[in-house]
The first five atom37 places (N, CA, C, CB, O) and aatype in JSON, in Angstrom:
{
  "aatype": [20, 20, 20, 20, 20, 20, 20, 20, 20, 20, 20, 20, 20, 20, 20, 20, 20, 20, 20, 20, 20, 20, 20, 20, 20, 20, 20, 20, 20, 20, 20, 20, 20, 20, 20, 20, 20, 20, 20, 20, 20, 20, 20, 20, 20, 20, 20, 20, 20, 20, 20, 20, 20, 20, 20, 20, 20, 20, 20, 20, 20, 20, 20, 20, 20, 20, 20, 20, 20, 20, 20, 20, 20, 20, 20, 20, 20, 20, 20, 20, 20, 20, 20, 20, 20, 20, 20, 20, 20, 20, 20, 20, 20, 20, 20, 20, 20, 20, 20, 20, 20, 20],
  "atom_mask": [
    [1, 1, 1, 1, 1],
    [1, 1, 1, 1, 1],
    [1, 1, 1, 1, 1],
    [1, 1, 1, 1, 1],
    [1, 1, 1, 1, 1],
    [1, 1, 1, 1, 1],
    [1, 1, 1, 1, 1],
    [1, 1, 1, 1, 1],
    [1, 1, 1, 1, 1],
    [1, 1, 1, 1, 1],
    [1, 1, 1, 1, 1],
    [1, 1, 1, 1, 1],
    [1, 1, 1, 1, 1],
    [1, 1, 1, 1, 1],
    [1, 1, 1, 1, 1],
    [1, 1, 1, 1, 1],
    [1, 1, 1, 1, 1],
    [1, 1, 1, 1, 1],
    [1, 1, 1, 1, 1],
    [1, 1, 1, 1, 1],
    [1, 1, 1, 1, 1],
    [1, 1, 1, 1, 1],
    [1, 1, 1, 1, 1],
    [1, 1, 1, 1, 1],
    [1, 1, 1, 1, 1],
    [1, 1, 1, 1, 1],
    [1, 1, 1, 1, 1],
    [1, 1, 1, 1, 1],
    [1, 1, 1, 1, 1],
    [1, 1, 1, 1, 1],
    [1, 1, 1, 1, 1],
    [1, 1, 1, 1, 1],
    [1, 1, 1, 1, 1],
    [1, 1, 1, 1, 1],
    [1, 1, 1, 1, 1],
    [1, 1, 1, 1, 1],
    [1, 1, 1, 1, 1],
    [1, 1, 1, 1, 1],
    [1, 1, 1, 1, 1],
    [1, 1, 1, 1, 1],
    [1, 1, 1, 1, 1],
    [1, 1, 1, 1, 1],
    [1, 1, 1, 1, 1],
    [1, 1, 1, 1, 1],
    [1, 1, 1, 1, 1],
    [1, 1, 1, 1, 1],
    [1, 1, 1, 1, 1],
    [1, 1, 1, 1, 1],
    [1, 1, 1, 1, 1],
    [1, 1, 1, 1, 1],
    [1, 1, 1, 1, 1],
    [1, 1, 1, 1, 1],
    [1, 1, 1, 1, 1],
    [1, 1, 1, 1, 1],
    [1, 1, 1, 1, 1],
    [1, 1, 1, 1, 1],
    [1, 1, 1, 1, 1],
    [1, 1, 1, 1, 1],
    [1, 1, 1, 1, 1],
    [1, 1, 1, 1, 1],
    [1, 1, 1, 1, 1],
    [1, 1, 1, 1, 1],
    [1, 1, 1, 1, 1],
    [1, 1, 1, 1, 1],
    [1, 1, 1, 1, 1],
    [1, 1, 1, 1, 1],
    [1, 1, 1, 1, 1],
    [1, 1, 1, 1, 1],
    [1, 1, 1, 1, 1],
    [1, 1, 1, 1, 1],
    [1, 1, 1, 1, 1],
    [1, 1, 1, 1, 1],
    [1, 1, 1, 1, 1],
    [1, 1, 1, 1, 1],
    [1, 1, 1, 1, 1],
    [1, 1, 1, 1, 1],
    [1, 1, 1, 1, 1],
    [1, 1, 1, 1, 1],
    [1, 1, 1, 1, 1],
    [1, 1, 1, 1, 1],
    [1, 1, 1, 1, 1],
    [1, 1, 1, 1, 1],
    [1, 1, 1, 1, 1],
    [1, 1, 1, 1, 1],
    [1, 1, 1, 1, 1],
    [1, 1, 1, 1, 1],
    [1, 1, 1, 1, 1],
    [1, 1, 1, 1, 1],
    [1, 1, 1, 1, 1],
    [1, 1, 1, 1, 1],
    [1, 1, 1, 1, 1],
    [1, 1, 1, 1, 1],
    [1, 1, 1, 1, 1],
    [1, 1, 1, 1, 1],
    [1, 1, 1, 1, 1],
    [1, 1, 1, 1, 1],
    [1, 1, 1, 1, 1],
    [1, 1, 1, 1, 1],
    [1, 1, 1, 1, 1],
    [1, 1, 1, 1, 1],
    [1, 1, 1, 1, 1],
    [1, 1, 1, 1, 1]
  ],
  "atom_positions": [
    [[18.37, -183.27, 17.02], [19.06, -184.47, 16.59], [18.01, -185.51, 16.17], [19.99, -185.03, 17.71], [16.88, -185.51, 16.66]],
    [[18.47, -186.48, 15.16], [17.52, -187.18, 14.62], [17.14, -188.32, 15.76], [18.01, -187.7, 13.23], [17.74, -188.66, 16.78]],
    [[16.34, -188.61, 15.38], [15.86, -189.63, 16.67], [16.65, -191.2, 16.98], [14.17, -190.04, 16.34], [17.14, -191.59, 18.04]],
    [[16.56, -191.86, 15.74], [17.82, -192.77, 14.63], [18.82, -192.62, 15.33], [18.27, -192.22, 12.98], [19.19, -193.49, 16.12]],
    [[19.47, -191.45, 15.15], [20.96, -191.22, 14.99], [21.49, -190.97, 16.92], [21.24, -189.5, 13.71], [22.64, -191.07, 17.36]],
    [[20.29, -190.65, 17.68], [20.42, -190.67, 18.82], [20.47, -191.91, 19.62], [19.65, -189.99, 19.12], [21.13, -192.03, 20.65]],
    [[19.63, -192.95, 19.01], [19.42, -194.31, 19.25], [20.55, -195.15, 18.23], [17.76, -194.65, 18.94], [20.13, -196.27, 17.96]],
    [[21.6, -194.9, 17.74], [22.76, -195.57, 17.47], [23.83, -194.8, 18.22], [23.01, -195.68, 15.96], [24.98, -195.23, 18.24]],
    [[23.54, -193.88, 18.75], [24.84, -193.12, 19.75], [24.76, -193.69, 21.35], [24.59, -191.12, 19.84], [25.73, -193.92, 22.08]],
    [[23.62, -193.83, 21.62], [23.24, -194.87, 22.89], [23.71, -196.32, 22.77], [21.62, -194.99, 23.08], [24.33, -196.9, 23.66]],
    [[23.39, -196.83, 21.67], [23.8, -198.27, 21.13], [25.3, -198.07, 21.67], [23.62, -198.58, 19.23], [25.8, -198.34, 22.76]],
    [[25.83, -197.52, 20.53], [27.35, -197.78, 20.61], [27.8, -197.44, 21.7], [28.15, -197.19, 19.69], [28.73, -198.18, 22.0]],
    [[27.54, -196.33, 22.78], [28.22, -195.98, 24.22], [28.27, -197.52, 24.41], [27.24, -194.93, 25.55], [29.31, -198.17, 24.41]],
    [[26.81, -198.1, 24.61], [26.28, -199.28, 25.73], [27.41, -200.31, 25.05], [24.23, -199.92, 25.63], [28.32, -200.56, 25.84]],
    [[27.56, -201.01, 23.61], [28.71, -201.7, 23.51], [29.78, -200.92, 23.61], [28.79, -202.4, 22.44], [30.45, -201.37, 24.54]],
    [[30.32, -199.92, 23.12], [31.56, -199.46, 23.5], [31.94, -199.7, 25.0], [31.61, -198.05, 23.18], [33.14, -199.82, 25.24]],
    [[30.79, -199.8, 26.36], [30.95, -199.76, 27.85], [30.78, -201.4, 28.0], [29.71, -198.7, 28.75], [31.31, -202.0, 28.94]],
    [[30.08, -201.97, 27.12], [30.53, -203.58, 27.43], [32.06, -204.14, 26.92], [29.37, -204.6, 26.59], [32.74, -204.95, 27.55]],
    [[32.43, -203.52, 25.64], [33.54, -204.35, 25.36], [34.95, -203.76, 26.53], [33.87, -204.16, 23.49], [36.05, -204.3, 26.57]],
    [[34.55, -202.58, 27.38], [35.47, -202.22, 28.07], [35.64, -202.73, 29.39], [35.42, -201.1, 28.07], [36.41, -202.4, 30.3]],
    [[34.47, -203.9, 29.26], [34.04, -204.83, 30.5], [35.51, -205.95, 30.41], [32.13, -205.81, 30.17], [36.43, -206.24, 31.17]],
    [[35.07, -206.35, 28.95], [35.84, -207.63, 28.75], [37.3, -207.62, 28.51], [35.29, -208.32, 27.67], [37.93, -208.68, 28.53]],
    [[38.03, -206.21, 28.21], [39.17, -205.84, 27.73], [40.42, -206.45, 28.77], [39.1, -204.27, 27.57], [39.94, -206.61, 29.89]],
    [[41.34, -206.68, 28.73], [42.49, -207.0, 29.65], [42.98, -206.3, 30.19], [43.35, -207.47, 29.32], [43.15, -206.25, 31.41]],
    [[43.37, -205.46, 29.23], [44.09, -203.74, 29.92], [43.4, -203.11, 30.27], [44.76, -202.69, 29.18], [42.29, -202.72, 29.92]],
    [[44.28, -202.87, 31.3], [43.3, -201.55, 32.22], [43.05, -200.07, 30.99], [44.63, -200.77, 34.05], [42.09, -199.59, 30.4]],
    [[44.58, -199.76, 31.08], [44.44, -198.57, 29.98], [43.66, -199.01, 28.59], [46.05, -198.04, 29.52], [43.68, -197.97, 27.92]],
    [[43.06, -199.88, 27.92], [42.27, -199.81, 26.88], [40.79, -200.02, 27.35], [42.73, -200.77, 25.86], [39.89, -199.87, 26.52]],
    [[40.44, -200.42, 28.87], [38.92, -200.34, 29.54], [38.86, -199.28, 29.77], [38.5, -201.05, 30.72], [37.89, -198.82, 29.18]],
    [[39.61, -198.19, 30.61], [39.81, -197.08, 30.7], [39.59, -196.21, 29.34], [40.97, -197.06, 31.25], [38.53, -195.58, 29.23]],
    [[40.16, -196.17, 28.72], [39.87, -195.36, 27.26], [38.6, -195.95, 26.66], [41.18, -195.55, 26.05], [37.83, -195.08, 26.25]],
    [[38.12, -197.45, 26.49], [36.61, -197.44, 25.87], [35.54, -196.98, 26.82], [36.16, -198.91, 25.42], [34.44, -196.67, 26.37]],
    [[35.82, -196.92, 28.16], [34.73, -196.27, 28.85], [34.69, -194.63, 28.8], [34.8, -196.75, 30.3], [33.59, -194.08, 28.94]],
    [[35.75, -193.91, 28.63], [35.5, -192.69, 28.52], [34.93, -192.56, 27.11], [36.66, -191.9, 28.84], [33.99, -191.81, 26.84]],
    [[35.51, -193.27, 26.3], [34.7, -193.03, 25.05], [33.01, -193.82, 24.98], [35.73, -193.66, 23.77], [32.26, -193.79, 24.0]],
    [[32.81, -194.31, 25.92], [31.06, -194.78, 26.2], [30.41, -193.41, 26.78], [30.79, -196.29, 27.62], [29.38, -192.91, 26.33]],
    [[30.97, -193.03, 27.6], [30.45, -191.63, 28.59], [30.7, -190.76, 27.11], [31.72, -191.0, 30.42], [29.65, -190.41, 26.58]],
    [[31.53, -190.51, 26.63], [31.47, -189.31, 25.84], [30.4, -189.59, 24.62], [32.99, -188.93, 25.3], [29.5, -188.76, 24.49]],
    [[30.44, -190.58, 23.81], [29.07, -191.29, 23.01], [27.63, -191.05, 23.97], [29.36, -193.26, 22.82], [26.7, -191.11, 23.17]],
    [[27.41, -190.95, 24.54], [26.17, -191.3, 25.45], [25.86, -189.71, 26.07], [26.61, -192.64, 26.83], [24.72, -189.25, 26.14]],
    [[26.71, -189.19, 26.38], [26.18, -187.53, 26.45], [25.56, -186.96, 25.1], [27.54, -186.46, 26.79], [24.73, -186.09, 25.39]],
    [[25.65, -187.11, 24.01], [25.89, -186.16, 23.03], [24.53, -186.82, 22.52], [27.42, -186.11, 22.08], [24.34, -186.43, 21.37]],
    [[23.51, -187.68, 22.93], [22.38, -187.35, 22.4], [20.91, -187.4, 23.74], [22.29, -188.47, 21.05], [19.79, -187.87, 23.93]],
    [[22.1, -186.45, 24.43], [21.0, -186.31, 25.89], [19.99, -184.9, 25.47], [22.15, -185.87, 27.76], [19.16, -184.3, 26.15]],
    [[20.29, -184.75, 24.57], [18.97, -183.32, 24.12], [18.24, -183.77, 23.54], [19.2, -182.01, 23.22], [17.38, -182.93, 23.28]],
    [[17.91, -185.2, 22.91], [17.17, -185.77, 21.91], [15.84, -186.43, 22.61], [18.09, -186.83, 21.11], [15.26, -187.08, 21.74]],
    [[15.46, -186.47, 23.29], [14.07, -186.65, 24.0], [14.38, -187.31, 25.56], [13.01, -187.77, 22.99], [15.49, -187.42, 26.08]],
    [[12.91, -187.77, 26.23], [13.14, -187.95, 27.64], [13.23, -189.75, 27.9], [11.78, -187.11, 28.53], [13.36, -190.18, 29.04]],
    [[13.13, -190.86, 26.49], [13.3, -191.58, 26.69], [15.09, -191.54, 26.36], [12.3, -192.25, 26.21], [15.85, -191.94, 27.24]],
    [[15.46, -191.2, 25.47], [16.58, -191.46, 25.14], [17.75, -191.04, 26.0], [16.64, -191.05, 24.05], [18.77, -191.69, 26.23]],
    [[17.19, -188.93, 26.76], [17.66, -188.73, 27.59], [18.06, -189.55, 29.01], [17.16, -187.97, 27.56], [19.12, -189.4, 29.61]],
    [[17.15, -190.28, 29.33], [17.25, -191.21, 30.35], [18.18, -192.8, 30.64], [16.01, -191.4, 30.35], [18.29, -193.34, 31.74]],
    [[18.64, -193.21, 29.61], [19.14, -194.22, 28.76], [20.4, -193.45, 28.44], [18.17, -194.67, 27.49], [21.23, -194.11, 29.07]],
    [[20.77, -192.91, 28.13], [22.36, -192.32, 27.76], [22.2, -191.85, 29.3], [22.72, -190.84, 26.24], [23.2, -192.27, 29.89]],
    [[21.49, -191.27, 30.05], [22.2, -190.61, 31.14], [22.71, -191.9, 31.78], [21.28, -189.6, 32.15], [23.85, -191.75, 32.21]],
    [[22.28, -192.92, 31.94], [22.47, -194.05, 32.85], [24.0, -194.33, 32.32], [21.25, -195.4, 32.67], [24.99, -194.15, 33.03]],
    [[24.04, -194.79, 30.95], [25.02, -195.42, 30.39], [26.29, -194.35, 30.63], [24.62, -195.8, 28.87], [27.44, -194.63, 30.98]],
    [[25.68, -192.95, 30.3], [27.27, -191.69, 30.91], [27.93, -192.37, 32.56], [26.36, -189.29, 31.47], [29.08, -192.68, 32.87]],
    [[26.45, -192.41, 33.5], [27.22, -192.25, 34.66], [27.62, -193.6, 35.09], [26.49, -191.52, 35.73], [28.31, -193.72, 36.1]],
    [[27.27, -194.57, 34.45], [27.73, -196.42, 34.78], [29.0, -196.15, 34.09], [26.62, -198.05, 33.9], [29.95, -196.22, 34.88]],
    [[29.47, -195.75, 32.39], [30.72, -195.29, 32.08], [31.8, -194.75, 33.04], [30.5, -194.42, 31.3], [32.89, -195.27, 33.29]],
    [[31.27, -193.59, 33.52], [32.17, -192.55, 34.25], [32.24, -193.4, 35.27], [31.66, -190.99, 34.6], [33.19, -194.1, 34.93]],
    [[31.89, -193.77, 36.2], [31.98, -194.93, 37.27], [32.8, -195.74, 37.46], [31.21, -195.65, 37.25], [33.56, -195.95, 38.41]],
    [[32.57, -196.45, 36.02], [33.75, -197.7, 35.82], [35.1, -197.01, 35.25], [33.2, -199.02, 34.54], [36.18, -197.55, 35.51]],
    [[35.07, -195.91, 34.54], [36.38, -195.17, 34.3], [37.18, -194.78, 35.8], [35.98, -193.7, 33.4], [38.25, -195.11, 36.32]],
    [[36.09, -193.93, 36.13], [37.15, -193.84, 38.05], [37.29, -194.76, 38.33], [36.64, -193.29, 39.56], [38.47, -195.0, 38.05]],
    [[36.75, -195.82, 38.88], [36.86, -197.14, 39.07], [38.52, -197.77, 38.42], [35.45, -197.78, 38.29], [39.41, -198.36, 39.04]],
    [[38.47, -197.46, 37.32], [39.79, -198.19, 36.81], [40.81, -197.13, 36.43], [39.52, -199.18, 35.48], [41.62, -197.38, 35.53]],
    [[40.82, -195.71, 37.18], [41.86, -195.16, 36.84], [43.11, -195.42, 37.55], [41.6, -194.03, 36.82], [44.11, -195.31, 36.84]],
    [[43.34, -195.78, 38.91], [44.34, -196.23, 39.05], [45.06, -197.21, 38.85], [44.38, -196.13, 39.62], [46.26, -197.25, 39.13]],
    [[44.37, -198.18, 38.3], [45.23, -199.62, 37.67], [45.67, -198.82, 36.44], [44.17, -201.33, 37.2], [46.87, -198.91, 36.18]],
    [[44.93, -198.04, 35.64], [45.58, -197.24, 34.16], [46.68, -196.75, 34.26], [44.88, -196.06, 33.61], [47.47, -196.81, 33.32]],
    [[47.01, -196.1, 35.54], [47.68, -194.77, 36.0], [48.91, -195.75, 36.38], [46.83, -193.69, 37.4], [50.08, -195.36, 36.42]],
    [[48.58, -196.81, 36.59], [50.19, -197.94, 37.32], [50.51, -198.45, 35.84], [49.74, -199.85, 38.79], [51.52, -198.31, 35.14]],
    [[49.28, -199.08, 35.61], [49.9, -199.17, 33.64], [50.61, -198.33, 32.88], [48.87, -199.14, 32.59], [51.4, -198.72, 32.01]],
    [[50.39, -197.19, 33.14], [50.58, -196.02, 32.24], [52.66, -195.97, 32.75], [49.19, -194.23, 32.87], [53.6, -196.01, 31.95]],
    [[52.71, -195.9, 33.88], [54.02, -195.47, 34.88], [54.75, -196.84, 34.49], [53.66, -195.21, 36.89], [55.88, -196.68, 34.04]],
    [[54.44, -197.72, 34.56], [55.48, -198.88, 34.35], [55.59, -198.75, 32.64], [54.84, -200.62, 34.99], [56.58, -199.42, 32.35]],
    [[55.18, -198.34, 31.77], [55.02, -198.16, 30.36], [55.89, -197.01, 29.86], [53.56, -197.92, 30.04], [56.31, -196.94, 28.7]],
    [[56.13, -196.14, 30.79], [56.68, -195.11, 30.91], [58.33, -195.48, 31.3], [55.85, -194.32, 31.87], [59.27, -195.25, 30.53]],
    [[58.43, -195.92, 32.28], [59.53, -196.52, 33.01], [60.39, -197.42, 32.04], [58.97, -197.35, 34.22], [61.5, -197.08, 31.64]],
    [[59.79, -198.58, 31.72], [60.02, -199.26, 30.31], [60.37, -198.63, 29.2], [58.99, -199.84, 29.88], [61.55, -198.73, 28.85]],
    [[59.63, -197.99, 28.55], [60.5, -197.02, 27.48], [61.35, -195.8, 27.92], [59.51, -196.37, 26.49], [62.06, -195.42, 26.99]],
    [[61.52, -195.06, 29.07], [62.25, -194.78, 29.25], [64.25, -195.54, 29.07], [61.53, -194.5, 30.11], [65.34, -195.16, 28.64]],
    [[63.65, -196.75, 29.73], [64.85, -197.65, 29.76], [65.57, -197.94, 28.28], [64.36, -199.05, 30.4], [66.68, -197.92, 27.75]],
    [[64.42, -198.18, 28.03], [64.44, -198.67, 26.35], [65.24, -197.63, 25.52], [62.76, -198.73, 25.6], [66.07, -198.08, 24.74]],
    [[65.05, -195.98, 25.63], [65.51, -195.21, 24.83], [67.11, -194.39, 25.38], [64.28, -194.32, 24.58], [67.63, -193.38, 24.91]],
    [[67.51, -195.09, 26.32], [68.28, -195.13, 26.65], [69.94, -195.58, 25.61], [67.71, -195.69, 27.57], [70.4, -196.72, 25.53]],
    [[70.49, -194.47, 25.01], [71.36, -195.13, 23.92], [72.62, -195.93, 24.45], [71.89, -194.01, 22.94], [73.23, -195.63, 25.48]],
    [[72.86, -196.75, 23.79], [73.82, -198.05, 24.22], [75.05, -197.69, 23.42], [73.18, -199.73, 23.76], [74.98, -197.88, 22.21]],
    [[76.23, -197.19, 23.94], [76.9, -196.51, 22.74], [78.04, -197.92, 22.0], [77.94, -194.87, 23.45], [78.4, -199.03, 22.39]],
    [[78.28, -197.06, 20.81], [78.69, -198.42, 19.4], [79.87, -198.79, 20.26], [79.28, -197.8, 17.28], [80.4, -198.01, 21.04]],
    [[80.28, -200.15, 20.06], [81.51, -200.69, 20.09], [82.38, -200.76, 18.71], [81.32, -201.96, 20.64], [82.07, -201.32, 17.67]],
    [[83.37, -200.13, 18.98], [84.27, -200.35, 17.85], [84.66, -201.4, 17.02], [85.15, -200.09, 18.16], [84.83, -202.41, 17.7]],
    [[84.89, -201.58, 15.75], [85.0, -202.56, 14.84], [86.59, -203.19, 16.05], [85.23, -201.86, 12.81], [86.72, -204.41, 15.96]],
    [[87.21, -202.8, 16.62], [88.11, -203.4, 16.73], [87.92, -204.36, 17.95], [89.08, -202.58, 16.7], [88.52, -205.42, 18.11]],
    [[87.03, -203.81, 18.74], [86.18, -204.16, 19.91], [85.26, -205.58, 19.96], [85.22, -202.99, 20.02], [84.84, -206.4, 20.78]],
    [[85.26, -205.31, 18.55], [83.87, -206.37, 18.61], [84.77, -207.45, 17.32], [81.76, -205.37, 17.91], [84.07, -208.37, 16.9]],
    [[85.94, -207.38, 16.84], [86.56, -208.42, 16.46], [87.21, -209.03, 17.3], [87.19, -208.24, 15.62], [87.18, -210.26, 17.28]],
    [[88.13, -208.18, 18.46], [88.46, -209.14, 19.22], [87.52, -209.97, 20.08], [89.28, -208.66, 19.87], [87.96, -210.86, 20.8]],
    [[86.48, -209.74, 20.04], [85.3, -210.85, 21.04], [85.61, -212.19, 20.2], [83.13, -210.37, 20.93], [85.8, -213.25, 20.79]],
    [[85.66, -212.07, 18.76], [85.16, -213.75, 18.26], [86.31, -214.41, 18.52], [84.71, -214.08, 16.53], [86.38, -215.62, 18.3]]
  ]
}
């Protein structure tokens, strides 16, 4: 791997794992940190400085991902619960139904 291209895949984990610092939702910190850990492995064959520097940033990622999987996992269930409700069909009232209301 190019050396460059290993040192913008480290970059982006390290912001991809900061902006998942600042995020509100759990489930969108959760998803930019797995996507920091997964950026940050993939140029651990590219030498022993770079190797060392993505390894950190994989396992501070993966960390803060366990770290916030169960607030995701309550996000995820009430999101679930909610559209469940939601798709729930409300059946038509009849034209005759809904003239006598007015």
């Amino acid at each position: 791997m190019n050396k460059k291209s290993a040192s913008a895949l480290v970059w982006a984990s390290v912001i991809t794992g900061v902006v998942g610092m600042f995020v509100m939702s759990s489930a969108a910190g959760f998803v930019l940190y797995v996507v920091a850990s997964i950026l940050s492995v993939v140029p651990l064959g590219s030498g022993p400085r770079v190797l060392r520097i993505a390894a950190a940033v994989s396992i501070i990622s993966l960390t803060f991902a366990y770290h916030g999987y169960p607030a995701f996992a309550k996000e995820l269930a009430a999101y679930r619960k909610h559209a469940a409700i939601r798709s729930i069909k409300v059946p038509a009232q009849s034209t005759v139904e809904s003239q006598g209301k007015r």
